[in-house]
C-alpha positions as CSV (number, residue, x, y, z in Angstrom):
1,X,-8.6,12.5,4.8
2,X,-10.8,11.1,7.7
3,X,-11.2,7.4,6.8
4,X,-15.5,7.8,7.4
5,X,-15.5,10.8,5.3
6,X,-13.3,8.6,2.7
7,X,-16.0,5.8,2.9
8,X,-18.6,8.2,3.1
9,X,-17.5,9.4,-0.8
10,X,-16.7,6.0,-1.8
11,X,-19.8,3.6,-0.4
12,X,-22.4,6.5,1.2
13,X,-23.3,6.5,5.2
14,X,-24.6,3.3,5.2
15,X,-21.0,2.1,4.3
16,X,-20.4,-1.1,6.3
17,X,-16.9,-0.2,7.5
18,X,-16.2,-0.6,10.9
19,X,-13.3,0.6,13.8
20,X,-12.2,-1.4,16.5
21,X,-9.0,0.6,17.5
22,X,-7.4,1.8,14.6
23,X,-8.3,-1.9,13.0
24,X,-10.8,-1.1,10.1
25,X,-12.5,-3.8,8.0
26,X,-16.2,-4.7,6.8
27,X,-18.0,-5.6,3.9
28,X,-19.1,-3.1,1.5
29,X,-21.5,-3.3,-1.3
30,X,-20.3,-1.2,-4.6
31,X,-22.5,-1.1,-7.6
32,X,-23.9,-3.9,-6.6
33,X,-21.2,-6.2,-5.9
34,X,-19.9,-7.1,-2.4
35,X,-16.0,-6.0,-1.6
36,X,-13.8,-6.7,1.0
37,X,-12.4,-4.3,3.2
38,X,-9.2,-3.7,5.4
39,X,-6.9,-1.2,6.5
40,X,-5.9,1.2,9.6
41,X,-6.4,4.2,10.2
42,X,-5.0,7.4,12.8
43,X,-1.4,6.7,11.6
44,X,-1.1,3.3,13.2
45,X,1.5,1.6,14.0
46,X,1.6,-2.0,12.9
47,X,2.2,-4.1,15.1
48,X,1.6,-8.0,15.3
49,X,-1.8,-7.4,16.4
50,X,-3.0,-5.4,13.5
51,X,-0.8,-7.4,10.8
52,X,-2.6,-10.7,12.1
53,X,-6.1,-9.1,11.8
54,X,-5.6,-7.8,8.6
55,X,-4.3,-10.8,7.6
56,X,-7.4,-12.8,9.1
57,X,-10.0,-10.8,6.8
58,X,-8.1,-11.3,3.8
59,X,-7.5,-15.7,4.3
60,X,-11.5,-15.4,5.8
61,X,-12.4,-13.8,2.0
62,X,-9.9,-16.3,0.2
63,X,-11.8,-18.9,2.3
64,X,-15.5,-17.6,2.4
65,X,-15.6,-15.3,-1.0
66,X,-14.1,-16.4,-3.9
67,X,-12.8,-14.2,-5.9
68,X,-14.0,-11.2,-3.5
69,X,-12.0,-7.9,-4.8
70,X,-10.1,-6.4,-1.6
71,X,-9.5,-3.0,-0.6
72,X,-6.8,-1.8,1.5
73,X,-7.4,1.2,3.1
74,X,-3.4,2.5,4.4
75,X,-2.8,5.1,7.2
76,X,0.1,3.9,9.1
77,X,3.5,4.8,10.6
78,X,5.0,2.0,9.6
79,X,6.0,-0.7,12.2
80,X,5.2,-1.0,15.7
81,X,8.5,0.1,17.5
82,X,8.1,-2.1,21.0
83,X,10.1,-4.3,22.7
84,X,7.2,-6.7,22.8
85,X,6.3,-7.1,19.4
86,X,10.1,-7.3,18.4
87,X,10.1,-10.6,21.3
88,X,7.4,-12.0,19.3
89,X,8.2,-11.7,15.9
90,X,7.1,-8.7,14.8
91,X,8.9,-9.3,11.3
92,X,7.6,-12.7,11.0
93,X,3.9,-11.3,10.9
94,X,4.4,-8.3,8.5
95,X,5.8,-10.9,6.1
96,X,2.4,-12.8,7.1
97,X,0.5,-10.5,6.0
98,X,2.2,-9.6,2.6
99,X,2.1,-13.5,1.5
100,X,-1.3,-13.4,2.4
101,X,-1.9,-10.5,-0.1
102,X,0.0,-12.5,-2.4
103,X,-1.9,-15.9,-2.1
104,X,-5.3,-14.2,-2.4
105,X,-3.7,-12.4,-5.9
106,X,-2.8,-15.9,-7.1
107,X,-6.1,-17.0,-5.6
108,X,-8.2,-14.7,-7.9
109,X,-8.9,-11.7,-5.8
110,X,-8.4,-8.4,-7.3
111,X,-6.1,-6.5,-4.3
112,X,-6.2,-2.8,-4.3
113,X,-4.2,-0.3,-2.3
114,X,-5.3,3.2,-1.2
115,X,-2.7,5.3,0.5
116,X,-5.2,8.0,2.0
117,X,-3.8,9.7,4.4
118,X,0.2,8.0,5.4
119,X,2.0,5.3,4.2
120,X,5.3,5.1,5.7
121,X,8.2,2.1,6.0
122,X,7.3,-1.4,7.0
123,X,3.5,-0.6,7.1
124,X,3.2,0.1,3.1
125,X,5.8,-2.1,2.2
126,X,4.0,-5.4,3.6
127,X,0.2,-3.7,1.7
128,X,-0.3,-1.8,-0.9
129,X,2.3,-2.2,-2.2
130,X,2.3,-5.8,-2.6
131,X,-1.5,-5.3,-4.4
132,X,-2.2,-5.7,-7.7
133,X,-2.1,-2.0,-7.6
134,X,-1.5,0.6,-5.4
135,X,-3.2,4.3,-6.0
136,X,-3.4,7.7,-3.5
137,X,-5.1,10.7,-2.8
138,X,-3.3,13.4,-3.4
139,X,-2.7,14.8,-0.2
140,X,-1.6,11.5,1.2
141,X,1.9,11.6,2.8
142,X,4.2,8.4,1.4
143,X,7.9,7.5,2.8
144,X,9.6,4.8,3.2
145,X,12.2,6.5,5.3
146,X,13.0,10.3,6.3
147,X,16.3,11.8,5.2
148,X,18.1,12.1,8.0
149,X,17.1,8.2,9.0
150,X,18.6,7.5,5.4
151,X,21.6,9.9,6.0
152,X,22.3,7.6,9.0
153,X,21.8,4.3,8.0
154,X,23.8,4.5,4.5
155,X,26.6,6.7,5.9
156,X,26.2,9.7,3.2
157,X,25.7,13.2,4.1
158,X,22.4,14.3,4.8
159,X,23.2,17.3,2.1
160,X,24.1,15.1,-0.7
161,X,21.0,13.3,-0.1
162,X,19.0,16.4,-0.1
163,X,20.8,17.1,-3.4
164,X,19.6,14.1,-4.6
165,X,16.3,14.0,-3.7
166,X,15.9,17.2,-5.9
167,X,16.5,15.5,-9.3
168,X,16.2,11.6,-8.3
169,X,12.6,10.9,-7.0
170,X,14.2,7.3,-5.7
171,X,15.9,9.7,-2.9
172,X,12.7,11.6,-2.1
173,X,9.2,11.0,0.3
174,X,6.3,12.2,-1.1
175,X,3.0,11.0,-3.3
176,X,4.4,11.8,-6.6
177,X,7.8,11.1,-6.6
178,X,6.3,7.3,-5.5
179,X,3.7,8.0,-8.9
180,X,7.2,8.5,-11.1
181,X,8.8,5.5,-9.8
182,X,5.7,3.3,-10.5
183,X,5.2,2.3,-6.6
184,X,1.6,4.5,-6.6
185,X,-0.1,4.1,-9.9
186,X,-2.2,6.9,-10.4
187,X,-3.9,9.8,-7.5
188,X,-7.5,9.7,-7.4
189,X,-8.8,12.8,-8.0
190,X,-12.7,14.3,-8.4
191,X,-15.5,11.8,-8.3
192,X,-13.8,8.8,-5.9
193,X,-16.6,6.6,-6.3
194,X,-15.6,6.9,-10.3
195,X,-11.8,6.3,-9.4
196,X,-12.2,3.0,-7.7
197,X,-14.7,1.8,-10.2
198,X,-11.4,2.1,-13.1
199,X,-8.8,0.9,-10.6
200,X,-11.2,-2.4,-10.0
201,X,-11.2,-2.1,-14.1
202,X,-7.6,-1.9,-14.7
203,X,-5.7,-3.5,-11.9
204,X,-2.6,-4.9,-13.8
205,X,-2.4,-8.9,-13.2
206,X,1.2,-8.7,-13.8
207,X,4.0,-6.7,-11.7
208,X,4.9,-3.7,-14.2
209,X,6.3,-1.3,-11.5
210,X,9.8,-1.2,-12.9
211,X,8.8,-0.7,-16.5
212,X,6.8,2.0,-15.4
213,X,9.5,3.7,-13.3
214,X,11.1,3.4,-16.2
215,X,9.1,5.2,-19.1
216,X,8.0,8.1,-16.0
217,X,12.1,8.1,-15.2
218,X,11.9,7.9,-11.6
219,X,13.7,4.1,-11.5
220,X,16.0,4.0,-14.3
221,X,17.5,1.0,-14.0
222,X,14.8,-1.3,-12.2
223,X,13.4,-2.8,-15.3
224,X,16.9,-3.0,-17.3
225,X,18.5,-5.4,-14.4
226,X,15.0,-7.3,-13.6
227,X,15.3,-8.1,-17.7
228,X,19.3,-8.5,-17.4
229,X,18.6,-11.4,-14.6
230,X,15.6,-13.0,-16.3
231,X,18.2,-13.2,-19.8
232,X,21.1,-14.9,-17.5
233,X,18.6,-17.6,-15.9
């Protein structure tokens, strides 16, 4: 979905939201309260540029706005693949911007992810899903790596894999295979204005992923090790 028709549906025309590039942030106002937003948009590719500015709104809210819920709005490629933002640390401010999801969360900002359009590798990994909770439209495209890439990196055939994708949603891209392993709560369907207002509602305080993963059966063992450690400390 177009990220202006998104906002459009979410905050009306007079949304707030601007574009510089495919940087998007603003200040929106939702049933009368005022909400932070951030995100990309056209598939970006993050690179240090756009981690650092996304980064930037969220310490400016922590700062300015406390307790100022966030919104993530998530259409990237993943990670920027240049030789320049490799030079500069390209890792170093991906992992910026996730612990600065993670200090406004222990700061008392409600963090929400919406996967609208794509939400592959690096780029979802280090945003929605480090929110308090992470939801998706239903037509929104989620990976964290293709097949083949996985085929080569972890030296099994790409055919077993395929296999495996079929029954095991841990091997598999796509929005509800991400739903049954607890990485995307819930798709937002219908009325969206009505859909953010319950996932401002019920945003989980605590990290449940692998319990739920568990109980849908898309990550079986997640939650049985994560207990098995927490027993041995």
């Amino acid at each position: 979905m177009d990220w202006q028709l998104l906002a459009g549906q979410l905050f009306g025309t007079d949304h707030g939201i601007e574009r510089e590039g495919d940087f998007l942030h603003g200040t929106v106002n939702f049933d009368g309260t005022a909400i932070t937003i951030t995100g990309t948009t056209a598939h970006a590719p993050i690179g240090i540029r756009l981690a650092l500015a996304q980064a930037r709104v969220i310490l400016d809210t922590v700062t300015r706005h406390p307790g100022r819920s966030i919104l993530l709005l998530i259409d990237t490629q993943g990670q920027q693949l240049r030789r320049r933002d490799e030079l500069l640390g390209i890792n170093r401010a991906m992992a910026h911007l996730g612990t600065t999801i993670d200090f406004a969360r222990r700061h008392g900002h409600r963090v929400l992810g919406l996967v609208y359009d794509q939400a592959l590798s690096g780029g979802f990994i280090t945003s929605g899903l480090i929110a308090d909770a992470c939801d998706a439209l239903p037509q929104a495209e989620i990976r964290v790596m293709r097949i083949p890439a996985m085929a080569r990196v972890t030296k099994l055939p790409q055919a077993l894999l395929e296999r495996l994708s079929v029954a095991n949603p841990v091997f598999a891209p796509g929005v509800e295979n991400y739903v049954a392993m607890g990485g995307v709560r819930r798709l937002w369907t219908g009325d969206l204005a009505e859909a953010l207002r319950q996932a401002l509602r019920d945003a989980p305080t605590e990290d449940n992923r692998a319990t739920v993963g568990a109980a849908l059966g898309g990550r079986q063992m997640a939650a049985s090790v994560i207990q098995r450690v927490l027993d041995a400390a």
